[in-house]
C-alpha positions as CSV (number, residue, x, y, z in Angstrom):
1,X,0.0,0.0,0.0
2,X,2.8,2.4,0.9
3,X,5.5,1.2,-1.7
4,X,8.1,1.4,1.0
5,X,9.1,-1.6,2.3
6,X,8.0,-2.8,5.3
7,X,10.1,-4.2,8.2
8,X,9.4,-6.3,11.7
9,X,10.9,-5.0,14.9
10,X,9.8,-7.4,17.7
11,X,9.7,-5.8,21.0
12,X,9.2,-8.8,23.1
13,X,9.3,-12.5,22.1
14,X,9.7,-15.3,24.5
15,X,8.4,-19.0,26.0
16,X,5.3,-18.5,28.1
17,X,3.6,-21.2,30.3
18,X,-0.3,-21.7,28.7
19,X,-3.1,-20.4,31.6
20,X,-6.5,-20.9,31.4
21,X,-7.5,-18.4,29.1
22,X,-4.5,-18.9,26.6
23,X,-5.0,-22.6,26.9
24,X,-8.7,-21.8,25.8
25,X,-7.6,-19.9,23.3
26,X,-5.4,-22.2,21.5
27,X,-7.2,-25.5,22.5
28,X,-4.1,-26.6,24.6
29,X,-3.6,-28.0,27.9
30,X,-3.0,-25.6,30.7
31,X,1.3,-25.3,31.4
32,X,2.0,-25.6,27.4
33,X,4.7,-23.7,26.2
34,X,3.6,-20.9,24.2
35,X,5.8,-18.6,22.2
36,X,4.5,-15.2,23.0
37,X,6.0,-12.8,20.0
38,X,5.3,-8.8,20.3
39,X,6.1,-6.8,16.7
40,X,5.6,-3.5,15.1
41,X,5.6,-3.6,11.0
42,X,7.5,-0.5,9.9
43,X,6.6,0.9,6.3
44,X,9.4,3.1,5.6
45,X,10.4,4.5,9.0
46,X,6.5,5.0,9.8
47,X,4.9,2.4,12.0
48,X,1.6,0.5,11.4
49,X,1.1,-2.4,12.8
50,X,1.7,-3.9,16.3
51,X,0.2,-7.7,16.2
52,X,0.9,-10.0,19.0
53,X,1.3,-13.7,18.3
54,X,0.1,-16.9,20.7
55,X,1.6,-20.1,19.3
56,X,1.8,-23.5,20.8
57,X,5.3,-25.0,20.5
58,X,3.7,-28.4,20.3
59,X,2.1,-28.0,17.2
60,X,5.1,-25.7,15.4
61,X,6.8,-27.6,12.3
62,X,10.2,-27.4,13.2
63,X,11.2,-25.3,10.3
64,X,8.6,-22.6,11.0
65,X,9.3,-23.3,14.9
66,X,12.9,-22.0,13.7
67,X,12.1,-19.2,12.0
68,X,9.7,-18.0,14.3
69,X,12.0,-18.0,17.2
70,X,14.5,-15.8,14.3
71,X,12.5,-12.8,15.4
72,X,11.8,-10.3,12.7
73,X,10.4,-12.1,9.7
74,X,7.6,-11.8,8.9
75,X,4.9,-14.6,9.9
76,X,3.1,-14.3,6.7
77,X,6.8,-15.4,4.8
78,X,7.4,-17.7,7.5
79,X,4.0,-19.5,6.3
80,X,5.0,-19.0,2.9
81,X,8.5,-20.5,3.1
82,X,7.5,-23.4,4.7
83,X,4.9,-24.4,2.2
84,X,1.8,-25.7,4.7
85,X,-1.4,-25.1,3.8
86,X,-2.9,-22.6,6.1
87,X,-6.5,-20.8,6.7
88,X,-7.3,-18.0,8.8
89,X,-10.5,-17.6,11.1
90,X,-11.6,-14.1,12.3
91,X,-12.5,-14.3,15.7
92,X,-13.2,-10.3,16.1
93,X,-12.5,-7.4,14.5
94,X,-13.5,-3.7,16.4
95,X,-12.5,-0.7,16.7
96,X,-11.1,0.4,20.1
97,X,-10.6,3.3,21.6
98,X,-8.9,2.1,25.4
99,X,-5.2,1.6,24.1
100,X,-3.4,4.8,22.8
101,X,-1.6,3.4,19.5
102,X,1.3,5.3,17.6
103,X,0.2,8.5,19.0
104,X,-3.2,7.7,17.6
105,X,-6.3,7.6,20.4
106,X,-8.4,4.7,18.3
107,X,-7.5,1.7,16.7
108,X,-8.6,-1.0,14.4
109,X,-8.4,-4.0,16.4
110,X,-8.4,-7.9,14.5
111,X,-8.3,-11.3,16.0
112,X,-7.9,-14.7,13.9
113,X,-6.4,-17.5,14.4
114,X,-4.0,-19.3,11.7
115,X,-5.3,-23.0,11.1
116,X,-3.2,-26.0,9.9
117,X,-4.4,-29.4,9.9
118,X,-7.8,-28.3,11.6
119,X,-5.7,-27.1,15.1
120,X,-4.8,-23.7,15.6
121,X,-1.1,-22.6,14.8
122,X,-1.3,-19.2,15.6
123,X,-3.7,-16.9,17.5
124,X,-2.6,-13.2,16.4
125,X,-4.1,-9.9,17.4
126,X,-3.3,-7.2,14.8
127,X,-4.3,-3.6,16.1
128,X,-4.0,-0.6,13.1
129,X,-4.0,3.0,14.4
130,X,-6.9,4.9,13.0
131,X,-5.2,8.2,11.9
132,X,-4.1,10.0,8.5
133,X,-1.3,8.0,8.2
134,X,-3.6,6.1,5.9
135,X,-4.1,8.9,3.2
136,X,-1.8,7.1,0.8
């Protein structure tokens, strides 16, 4: 959309222990290992994105498990890349106006969740400030 291209600067990533509500979530047992991965997708040097990732280790191929853990690619190329065949499910999309985003007061908020072999692979919440950065 912007011509510029755009870049993935996590800001936290790590190996979290599934609790009820993650477990939920992902249809996992409670105490899982989960790889909790925070990013911000940069066009140019503008940000547009932050999207948080839930992803049961279990259930990672161990190529995209690698790639994952690489940090700042993309998980769309990661998919790619690794050649599985993938859906996505929309859980909820809203706009939201209780979390201040990239100096913007609302936000378009998304949830789905990436599905391979009819188990989840991937919840991600993608949240797009609602500002003129847009006016492309």
């Amino acid at each position: 959309m912007t011509r510029k291209d755009v870049s993935v600067v996590t800001e936290a990533q790590h190996l979290v222990q599934a609790d009820e509500e993650t477990a939920s979530l992902l249809d996992i047992a409670v105490g899982s290992d989960v790889n909790y991965r925070l990013v911000t997708l940069f066009a140019g040097d503008q940000p547009f994105v932050r999207a948080l990732s839930l992803s049961p280790i279990e259930r990672m191929p161990d190529d995209i498990r690698q790639d994952l853990m690489r940090a700042d690619i993309p998980i769309g190329k990661i998919l790619r890349n690794s050649g599985i065949e993938t859906r996505r499910d929309f859980d909820n999309i809203e706009i939201t106006e209780d979390e201040p985003i990239f100096d913007s007061s609302k936000a378009l908020s998304r949830s789905y969740r990436i599905v391979h072999d009819n188990n989840t692979l991937m919840w991600i919440n993608e949240k797009f400030p609602v500002d003129e950065r847009w006016n492309l």
